[in-house]
Predicted model as a PDB file, atoms N, CA, C, CB and O in Angstrom, pLDDT in the B-factor column:
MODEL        1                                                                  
ATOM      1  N   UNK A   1       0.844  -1.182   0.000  1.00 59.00           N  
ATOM      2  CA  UNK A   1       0.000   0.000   0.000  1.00 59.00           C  
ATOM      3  C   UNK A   1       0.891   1.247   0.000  1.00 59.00           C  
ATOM      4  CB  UNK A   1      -0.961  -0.003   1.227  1.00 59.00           C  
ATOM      5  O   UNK A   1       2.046   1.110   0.402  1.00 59.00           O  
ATOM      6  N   UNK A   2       0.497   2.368  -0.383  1.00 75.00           N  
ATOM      7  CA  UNK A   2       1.423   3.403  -1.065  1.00 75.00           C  
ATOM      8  C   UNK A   2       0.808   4.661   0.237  1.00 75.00           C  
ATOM      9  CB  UNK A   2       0.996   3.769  -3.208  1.00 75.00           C  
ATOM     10  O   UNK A   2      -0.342   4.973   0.549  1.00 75.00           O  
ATOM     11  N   UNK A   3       1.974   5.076   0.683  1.00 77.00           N  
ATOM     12  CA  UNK A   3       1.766   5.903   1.264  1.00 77.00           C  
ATOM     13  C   UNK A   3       1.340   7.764   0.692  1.00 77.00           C  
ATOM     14  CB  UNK A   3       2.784   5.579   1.925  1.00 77.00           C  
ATOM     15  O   UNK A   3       1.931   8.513  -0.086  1.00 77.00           O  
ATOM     16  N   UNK A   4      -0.067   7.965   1.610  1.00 85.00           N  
ATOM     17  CA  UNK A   4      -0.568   9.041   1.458  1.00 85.00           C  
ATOM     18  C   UNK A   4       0.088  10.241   1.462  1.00 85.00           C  
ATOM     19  CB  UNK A   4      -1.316   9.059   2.131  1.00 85.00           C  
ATOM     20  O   UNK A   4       0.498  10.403   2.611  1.00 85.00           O  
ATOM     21  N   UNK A   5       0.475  11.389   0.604  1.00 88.00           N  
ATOM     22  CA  UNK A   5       0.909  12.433   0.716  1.00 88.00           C  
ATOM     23  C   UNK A   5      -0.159  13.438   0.842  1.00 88.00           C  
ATOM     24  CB  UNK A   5       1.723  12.584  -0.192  1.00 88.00           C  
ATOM     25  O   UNK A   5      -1.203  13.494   0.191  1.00 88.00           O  
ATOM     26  N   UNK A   6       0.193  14.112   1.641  1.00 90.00           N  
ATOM     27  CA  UNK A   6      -0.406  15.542   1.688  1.00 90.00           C  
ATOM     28  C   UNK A   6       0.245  16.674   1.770  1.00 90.00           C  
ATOM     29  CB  UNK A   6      -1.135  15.696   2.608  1.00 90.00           C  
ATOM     30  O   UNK A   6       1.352  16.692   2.310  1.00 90.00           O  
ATOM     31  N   UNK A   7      -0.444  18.058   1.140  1.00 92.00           N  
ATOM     32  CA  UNK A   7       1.017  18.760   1.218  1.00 92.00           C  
ATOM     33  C   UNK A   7      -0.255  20.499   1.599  1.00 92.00           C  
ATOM     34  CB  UNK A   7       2.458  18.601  -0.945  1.00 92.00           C  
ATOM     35  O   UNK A   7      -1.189  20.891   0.900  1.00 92.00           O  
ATOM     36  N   UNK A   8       0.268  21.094   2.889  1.00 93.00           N  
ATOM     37  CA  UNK A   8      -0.569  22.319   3.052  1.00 93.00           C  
ATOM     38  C   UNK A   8       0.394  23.141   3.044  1.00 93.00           C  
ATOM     39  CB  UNK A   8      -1.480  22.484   4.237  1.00 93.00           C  
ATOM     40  O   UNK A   8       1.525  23.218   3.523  1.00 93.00           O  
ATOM     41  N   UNK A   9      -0.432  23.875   2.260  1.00 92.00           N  
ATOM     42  CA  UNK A   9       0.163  25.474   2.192  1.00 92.00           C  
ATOM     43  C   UNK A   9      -0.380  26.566   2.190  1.00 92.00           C  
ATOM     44  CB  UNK A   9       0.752  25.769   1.270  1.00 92.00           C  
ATOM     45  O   UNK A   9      -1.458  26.751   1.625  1.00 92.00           O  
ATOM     46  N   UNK A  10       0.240  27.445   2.794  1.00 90.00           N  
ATOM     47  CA  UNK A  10       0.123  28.540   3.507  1.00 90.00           C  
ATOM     48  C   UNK A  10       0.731  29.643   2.657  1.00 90.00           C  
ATOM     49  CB  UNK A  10       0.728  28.370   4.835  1.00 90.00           C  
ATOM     50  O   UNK A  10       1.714  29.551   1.922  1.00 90.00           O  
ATOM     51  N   UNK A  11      -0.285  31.051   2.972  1.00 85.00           N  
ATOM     52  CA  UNK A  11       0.544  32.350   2.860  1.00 85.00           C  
ATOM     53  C   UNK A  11       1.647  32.983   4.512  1.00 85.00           C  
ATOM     54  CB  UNK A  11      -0.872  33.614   2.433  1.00 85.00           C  
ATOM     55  O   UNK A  11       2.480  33.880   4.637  1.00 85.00           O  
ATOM     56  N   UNK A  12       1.249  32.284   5.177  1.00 77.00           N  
ATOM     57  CA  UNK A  12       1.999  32.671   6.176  1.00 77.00           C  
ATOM     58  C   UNK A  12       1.576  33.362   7.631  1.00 77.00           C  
ATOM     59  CB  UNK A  12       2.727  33.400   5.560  1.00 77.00           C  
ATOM     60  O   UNK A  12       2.209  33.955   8.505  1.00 77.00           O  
ATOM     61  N   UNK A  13       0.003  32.932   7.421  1.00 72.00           N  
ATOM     62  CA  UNK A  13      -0.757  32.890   8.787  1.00 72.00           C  
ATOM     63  C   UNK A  13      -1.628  31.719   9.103  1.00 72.00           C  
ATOM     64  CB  UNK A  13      -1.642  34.052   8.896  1.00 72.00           C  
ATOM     65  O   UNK A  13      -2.545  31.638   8.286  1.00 72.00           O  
ATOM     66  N   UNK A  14      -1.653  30.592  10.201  1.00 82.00           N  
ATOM     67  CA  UNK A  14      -2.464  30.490  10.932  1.00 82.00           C  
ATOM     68  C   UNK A  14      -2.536  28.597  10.259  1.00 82.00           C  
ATOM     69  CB  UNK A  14      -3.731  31.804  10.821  1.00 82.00           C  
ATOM     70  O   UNK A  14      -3.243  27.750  10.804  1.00 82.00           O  
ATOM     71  N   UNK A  15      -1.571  28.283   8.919  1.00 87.00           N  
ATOM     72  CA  UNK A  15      -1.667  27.160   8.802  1.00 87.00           C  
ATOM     73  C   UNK A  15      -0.924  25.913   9.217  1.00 87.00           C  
ATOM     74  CB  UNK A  15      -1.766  27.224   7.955  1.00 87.00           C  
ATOM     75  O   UNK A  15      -0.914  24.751   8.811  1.00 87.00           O  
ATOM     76  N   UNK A  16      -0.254  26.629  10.253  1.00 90.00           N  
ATOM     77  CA  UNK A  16       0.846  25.893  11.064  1.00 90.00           C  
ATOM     78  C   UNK A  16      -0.213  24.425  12.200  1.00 90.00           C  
ATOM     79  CB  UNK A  16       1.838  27.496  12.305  1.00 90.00           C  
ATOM     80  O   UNK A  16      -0.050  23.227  12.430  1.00 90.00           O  
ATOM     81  N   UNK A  17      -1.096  25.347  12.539  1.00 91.00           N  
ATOM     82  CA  UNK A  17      -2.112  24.998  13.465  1.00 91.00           C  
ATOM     83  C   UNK A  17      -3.161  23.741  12.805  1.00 91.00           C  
ATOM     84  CB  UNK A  17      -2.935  26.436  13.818  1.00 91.00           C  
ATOM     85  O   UNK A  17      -3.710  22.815  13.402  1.00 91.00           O  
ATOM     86  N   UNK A  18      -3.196  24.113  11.329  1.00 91.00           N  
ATOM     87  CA  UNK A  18      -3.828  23.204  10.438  1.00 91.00           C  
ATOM     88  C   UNK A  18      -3.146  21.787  10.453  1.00 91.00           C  
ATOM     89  CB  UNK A  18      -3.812  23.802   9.040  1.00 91.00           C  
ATOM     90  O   UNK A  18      -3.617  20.746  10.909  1.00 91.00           O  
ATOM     91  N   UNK A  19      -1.706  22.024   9.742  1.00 92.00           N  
ATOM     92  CA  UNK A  19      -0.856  21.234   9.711  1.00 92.00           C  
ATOM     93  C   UNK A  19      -1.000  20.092  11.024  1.00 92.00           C  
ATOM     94  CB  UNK A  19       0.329  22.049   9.617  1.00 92.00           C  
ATOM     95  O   UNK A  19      -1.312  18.901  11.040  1.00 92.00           O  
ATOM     96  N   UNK A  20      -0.593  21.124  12.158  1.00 93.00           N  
ATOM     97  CA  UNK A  20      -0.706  20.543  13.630  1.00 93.00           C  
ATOM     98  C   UNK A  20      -1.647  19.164  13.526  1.00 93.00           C  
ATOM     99  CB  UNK A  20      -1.479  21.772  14.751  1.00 93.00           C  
ATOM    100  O   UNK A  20      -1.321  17.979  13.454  1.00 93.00           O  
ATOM    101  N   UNK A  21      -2.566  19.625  13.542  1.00 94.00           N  
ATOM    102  CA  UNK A  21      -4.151  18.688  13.158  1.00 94.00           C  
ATOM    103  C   UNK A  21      -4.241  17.731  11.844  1.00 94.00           C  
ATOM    104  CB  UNK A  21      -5.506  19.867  12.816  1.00 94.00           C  
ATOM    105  O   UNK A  21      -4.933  16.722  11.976  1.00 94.00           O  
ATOM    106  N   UNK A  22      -3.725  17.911  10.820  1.00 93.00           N  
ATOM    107  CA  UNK A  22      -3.853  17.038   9.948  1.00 93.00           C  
ATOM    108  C   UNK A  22      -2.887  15.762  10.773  1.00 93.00           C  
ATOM    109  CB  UNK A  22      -3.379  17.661   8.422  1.00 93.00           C  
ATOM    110  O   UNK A  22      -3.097  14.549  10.786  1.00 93.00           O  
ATOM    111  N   UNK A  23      -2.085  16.336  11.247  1.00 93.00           N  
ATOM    112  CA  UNK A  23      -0.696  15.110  11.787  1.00 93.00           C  
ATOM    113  C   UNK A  23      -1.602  14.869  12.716  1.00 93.00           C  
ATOM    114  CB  UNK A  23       1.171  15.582  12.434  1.00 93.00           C  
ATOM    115  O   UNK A  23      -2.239  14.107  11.989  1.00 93.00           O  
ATOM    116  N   UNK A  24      -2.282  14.863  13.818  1.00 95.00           N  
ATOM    117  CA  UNK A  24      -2.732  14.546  15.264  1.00 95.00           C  
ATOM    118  C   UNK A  24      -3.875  13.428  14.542  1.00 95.00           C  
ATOM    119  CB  UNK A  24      -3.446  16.121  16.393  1.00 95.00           C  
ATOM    120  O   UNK A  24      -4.101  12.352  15.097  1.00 95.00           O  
ATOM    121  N   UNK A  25      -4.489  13.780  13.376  1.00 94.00           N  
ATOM    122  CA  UNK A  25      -5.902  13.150  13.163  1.00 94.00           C  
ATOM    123  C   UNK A  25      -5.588  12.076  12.103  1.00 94.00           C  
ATOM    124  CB  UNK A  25      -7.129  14.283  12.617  1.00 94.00           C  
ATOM    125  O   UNK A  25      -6.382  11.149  11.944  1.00 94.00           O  
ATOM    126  N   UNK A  26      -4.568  12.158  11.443  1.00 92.00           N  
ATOM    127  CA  UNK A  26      -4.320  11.172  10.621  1.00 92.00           C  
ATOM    128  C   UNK A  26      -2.666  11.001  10.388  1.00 92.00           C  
ATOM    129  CB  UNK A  26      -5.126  11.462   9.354  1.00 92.00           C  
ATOM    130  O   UNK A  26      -2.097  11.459   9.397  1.00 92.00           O  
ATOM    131  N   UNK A  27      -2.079  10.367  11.317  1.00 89.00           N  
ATOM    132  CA  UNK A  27      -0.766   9.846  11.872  1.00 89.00           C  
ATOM    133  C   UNK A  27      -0.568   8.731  10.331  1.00 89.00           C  
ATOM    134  CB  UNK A  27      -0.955   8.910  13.813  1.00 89.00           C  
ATOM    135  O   UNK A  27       0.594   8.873   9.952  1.00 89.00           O  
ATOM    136  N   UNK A  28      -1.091   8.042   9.694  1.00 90.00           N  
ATOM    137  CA  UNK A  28      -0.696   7.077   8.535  1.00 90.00           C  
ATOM    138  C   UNK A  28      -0.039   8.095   7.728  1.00 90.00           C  
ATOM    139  CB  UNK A  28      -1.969   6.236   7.708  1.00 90.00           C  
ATOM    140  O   UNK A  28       0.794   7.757   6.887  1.00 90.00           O  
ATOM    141  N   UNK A  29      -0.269   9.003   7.870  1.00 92.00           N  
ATOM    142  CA  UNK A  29      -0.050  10.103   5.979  1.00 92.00           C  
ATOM    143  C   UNK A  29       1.179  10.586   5.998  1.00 92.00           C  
ATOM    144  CB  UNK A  29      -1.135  11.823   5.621  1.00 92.00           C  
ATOM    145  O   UNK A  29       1.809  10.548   7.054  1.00 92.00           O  
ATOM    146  N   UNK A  30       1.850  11.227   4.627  1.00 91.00           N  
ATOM    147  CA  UNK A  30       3.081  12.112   4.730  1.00 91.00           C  
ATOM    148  C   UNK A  30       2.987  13.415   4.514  1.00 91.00           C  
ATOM    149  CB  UNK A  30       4.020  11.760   3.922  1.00 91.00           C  
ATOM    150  O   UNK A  30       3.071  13.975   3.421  1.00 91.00           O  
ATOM    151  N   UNK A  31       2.803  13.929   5.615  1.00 92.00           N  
ATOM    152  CA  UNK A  31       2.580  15.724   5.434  1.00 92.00           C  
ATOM    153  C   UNK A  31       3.340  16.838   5.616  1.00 92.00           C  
ATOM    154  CB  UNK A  31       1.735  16.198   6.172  1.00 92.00           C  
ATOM    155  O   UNK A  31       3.573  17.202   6.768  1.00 92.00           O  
ATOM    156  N   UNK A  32       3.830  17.530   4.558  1.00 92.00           N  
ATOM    157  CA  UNK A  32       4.405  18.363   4.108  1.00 92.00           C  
ATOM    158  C   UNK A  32       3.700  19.861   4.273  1.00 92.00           C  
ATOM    159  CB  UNK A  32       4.640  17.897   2.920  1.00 92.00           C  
ATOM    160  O   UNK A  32       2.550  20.080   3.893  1.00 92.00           O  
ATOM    161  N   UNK A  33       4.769  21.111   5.051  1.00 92.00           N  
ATOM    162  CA  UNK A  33       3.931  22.162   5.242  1.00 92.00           C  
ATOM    163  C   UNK A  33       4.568  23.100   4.391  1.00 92.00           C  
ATOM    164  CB  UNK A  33       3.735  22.595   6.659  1.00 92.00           C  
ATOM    165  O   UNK A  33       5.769  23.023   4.651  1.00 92.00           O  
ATOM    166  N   UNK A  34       4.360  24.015   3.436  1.00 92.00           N  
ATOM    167  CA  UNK A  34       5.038  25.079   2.301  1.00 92.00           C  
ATOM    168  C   UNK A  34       4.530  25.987   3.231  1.00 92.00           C  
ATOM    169  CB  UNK A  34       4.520  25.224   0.480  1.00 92.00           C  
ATOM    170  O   UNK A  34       3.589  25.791   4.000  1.00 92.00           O  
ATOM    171  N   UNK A  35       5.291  27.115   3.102  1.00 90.00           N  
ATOM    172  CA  UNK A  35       4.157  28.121   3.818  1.00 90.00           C  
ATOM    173  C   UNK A  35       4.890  29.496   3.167  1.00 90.00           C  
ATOM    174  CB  UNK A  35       4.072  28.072   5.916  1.00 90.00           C  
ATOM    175  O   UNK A  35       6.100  29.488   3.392  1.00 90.00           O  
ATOM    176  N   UNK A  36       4.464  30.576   2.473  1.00 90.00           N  
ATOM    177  CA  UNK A  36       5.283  31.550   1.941  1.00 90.00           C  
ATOM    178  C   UNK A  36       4.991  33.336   2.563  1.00 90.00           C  
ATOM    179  CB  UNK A  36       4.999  31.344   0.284  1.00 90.00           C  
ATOM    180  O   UNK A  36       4.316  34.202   2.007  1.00 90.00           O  
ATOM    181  N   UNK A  37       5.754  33.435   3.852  1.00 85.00           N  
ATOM    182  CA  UNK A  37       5.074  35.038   4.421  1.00 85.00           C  
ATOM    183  C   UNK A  37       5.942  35.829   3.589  1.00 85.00           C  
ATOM    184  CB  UNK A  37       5.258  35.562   6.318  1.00 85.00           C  
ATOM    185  O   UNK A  37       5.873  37.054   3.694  1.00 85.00           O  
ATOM    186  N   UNK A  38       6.745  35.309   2.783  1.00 85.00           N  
ATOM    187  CA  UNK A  38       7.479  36.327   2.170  1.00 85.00           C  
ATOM    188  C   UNK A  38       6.266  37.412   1.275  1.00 85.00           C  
ATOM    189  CB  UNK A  38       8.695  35.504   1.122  1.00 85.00           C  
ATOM    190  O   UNK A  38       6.060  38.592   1.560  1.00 85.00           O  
ATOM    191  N   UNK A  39       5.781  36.858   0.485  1.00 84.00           N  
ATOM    192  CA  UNK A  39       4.558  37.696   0.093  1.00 84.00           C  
ATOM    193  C   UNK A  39       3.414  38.023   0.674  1.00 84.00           C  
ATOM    194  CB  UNK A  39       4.122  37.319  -0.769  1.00 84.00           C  
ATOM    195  O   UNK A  39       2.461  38.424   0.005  1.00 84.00           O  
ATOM    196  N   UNK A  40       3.369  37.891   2.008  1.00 80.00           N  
ATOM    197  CA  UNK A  40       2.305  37.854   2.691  1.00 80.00           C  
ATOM    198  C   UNK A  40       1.897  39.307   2.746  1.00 80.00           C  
ATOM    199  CB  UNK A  40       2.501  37.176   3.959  1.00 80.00           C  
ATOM    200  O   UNK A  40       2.834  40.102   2.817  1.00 80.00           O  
ATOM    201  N   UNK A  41       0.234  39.982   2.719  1.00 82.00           N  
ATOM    202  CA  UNK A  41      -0.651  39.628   2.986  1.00 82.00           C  
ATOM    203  C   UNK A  41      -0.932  39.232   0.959  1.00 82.00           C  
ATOM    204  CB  UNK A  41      -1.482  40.730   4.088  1.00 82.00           C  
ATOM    205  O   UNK A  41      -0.595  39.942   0.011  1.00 82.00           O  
ATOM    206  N   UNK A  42      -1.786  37.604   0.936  1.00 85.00           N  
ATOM    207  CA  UNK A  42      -1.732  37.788  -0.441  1.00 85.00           C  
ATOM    208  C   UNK A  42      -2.617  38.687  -1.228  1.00 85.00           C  
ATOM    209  CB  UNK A  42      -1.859  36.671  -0.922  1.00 85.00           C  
ATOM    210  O   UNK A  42      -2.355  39.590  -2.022  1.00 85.00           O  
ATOM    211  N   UNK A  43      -3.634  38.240  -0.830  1.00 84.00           N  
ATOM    212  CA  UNK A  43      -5.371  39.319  -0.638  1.00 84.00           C  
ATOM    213  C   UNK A  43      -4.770  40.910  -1.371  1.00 84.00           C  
ATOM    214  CB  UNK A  43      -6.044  39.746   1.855  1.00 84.00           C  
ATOM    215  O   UNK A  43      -5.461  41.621  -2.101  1.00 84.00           O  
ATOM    216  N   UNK A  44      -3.580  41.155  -1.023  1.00 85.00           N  
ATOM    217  CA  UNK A  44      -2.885  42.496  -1.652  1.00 85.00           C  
ATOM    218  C   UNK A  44      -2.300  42.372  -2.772  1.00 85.00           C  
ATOM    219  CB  UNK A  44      -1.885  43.086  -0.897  1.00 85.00           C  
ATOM    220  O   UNK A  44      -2.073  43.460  -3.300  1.00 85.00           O  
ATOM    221  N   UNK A  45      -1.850  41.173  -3.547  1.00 89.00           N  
ATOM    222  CA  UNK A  45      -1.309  41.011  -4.791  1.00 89.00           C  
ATOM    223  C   UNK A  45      -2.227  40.974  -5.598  1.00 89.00           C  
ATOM    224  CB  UNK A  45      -0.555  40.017  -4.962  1.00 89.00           C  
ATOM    225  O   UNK A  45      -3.375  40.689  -5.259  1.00 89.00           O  
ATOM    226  N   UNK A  46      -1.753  41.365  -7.273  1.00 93.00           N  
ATOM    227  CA  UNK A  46      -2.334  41.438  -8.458  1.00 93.00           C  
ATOM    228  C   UNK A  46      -2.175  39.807  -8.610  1.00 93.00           C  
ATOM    229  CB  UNK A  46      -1.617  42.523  -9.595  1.00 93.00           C  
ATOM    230  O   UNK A  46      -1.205  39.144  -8.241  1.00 93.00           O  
ATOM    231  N   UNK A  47      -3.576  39.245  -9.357  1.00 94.00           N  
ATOM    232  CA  UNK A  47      -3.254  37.521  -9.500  1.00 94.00           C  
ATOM    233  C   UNK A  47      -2.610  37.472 -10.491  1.00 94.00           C  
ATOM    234  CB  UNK A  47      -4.412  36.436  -9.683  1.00 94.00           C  
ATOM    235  O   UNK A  47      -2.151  36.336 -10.610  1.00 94.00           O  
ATOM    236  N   UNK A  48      -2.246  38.285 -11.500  1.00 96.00           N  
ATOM    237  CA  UNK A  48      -0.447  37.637 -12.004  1.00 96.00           C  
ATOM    238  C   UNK A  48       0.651  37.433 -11.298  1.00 96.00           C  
ATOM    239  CB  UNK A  48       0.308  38.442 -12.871  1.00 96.00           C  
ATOM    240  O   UNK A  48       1.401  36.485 -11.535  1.00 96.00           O  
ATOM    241  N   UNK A  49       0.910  38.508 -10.134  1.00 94.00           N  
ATOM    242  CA  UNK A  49       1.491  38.322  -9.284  1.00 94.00           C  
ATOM    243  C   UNK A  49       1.484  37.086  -8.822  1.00 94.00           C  
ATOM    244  CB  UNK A  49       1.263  39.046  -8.632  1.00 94.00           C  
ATOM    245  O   UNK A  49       2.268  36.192  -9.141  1.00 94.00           O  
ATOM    246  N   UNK A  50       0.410  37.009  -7.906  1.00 93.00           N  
ATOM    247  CA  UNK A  50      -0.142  35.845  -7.089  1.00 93.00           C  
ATOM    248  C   UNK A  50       0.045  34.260  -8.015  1.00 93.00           C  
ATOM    249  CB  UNK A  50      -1.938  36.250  -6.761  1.00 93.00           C  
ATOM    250  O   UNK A  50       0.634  33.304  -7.510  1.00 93.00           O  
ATOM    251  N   UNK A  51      -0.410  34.227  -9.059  1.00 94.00           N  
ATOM    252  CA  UNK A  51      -0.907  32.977 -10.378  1.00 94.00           C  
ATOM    253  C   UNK A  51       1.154  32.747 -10.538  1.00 94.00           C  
ATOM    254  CB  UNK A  51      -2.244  34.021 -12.608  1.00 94.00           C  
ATOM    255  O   UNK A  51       1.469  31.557 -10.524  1.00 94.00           O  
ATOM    256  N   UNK A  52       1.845  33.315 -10.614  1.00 95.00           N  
ATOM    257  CA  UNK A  52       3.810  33.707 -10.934  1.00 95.00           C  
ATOM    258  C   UNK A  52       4.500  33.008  -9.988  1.00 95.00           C  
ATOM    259  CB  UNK A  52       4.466  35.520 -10.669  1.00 95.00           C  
ATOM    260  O   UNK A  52       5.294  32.095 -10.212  1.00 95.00           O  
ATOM    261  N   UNK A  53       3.961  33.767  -8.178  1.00 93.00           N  
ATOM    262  CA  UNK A  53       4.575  33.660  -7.364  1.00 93.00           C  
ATOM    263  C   UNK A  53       4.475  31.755  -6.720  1.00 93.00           C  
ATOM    264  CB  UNK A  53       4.112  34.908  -6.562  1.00 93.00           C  
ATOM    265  O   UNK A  53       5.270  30.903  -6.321  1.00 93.00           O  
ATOM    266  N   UNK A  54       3.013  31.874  -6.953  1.00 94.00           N  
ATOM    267  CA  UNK A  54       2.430  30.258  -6.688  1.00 94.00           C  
ATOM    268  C   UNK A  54       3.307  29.212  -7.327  1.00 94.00           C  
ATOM    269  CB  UNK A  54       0.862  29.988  -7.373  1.00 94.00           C  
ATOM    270  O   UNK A  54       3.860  28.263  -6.770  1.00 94.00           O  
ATOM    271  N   UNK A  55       3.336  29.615  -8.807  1.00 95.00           N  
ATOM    272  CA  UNK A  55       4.208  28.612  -9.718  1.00 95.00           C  
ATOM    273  C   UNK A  55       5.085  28.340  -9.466  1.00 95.00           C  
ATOM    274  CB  UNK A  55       4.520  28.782 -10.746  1.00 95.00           C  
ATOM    275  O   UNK A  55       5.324  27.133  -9.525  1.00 95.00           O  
ATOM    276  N   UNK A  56       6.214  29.323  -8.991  1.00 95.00           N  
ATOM    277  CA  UNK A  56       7.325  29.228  -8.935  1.00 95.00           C  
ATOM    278  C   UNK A  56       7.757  28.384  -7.485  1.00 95.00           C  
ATOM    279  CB  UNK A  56       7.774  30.554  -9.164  1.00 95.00           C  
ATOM    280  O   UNK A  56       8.786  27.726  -7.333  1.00 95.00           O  
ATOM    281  N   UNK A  57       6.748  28.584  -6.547  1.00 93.00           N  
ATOM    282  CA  UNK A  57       6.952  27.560  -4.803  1.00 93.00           C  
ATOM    283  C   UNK A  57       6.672  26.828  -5.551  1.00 93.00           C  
ATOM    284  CB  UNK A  57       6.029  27.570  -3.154  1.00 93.00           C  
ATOM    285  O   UNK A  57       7.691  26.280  -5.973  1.00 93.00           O  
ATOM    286  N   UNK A  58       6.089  26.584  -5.854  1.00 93.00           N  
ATOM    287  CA  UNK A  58       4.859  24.947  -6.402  1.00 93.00           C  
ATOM    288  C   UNK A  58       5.761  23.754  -7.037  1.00 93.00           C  
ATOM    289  CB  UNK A  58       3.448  25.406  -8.086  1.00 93.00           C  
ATOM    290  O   UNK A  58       5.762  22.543  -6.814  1.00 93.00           O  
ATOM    291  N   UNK A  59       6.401  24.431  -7.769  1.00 94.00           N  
ATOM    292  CA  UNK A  59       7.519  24.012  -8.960  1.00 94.00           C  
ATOM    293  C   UNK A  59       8.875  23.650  -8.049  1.00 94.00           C  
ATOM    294  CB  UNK A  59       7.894  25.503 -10.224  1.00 94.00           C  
ATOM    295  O   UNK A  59       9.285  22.495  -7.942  1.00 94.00           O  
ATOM    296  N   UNK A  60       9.543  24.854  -7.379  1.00 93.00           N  
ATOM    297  CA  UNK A  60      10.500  24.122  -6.326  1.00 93.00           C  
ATOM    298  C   UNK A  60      10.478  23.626  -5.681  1.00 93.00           C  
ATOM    299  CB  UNK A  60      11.026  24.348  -5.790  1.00 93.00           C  
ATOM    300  O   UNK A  60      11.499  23.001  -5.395  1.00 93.00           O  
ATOM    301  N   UNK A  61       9.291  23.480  -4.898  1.00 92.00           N  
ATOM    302  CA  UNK A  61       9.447  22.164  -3.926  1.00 92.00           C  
ATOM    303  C   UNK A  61       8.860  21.176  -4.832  1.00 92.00           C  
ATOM    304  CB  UNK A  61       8.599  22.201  -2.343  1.00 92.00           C  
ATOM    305  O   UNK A  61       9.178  20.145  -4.241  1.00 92.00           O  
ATOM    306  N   UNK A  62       8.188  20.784  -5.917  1.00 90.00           N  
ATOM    307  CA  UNK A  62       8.133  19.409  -6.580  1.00 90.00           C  
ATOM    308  C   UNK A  62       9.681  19.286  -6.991  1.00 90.00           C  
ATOM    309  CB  UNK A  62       6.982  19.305  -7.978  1.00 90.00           C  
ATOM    310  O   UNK A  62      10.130  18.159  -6.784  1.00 90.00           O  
ATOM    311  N   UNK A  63      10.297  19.910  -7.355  1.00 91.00           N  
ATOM    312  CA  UNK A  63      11.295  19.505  -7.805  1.00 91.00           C  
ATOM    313  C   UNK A  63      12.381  19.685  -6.505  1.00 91.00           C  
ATOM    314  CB  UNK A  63      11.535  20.219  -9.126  1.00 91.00           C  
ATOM    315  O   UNK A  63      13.512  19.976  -6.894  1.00 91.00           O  
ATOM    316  N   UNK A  64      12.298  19.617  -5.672  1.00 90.00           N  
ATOM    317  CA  UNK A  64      13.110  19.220  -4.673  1.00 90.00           C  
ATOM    318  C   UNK A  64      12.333  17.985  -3.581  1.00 90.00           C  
ATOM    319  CB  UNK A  64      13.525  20.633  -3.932  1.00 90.00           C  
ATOM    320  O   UNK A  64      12.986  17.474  -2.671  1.00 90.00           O  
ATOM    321  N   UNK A  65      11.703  17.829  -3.692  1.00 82.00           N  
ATOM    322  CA  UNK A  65      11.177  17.169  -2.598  1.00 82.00           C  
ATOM    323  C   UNK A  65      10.991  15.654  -2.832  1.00 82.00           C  
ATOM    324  CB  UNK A  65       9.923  17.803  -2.243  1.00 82.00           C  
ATOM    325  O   UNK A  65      10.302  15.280  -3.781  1.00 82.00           O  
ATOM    326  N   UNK A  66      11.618  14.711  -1.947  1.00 70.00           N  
ATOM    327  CA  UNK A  66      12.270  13.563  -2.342  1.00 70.00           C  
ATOM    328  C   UNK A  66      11.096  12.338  -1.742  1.00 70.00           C  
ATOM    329  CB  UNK A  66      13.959  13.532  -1.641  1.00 70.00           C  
ATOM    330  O   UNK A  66      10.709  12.089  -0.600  1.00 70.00           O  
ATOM    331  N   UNK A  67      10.735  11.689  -3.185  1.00 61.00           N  
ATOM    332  CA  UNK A  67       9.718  10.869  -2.879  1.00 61.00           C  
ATOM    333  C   UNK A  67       9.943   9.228  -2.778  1.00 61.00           C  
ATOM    334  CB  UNK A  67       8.775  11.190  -3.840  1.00 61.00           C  
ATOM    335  O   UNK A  67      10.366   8.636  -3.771  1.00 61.00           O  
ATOM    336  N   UNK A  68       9.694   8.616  -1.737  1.00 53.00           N  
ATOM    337  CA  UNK A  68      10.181   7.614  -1.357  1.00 53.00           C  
ATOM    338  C   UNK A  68       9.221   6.279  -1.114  1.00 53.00           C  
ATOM    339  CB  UNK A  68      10.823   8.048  -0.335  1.00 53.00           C  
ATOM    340  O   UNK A  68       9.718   5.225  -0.717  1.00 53.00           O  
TER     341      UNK A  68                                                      
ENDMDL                                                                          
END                                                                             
């Protein structure tokens, strides 16, 4: 059986606490937290901005993140 990935991400408020809870409630899974305050608040970016900035986390951690 293939282990579950999950992966939360955050602008950089309040999904730490999420995370917290996904691990407490479902201990089988592999959960991964991104979280980016560098651009934080996002709600203030233009969504090219936003649609650019996404791609580019999204993209480095798939391509760094080592699947086993």
């Amino acid at each position: 059986m293939s282990v579950k990935r999950v992966l939360i991400f955050d602008s950089g408020v309040g999904g730490l606490s999420v995370f917290e809870q996904v691990i407490k409630l479902n201990p089988g899974i592999q959960c991964q937290y991104l979280f980016d305050n560098a651009y934080f608040p996002y709600g203030e970016l233009k969504q090219t901005q936003l649609v650019a900035r996404l791609t580019q986390l999204l993209t480095d951690f798939c391509n760094n993140i080592q699947l086993t």
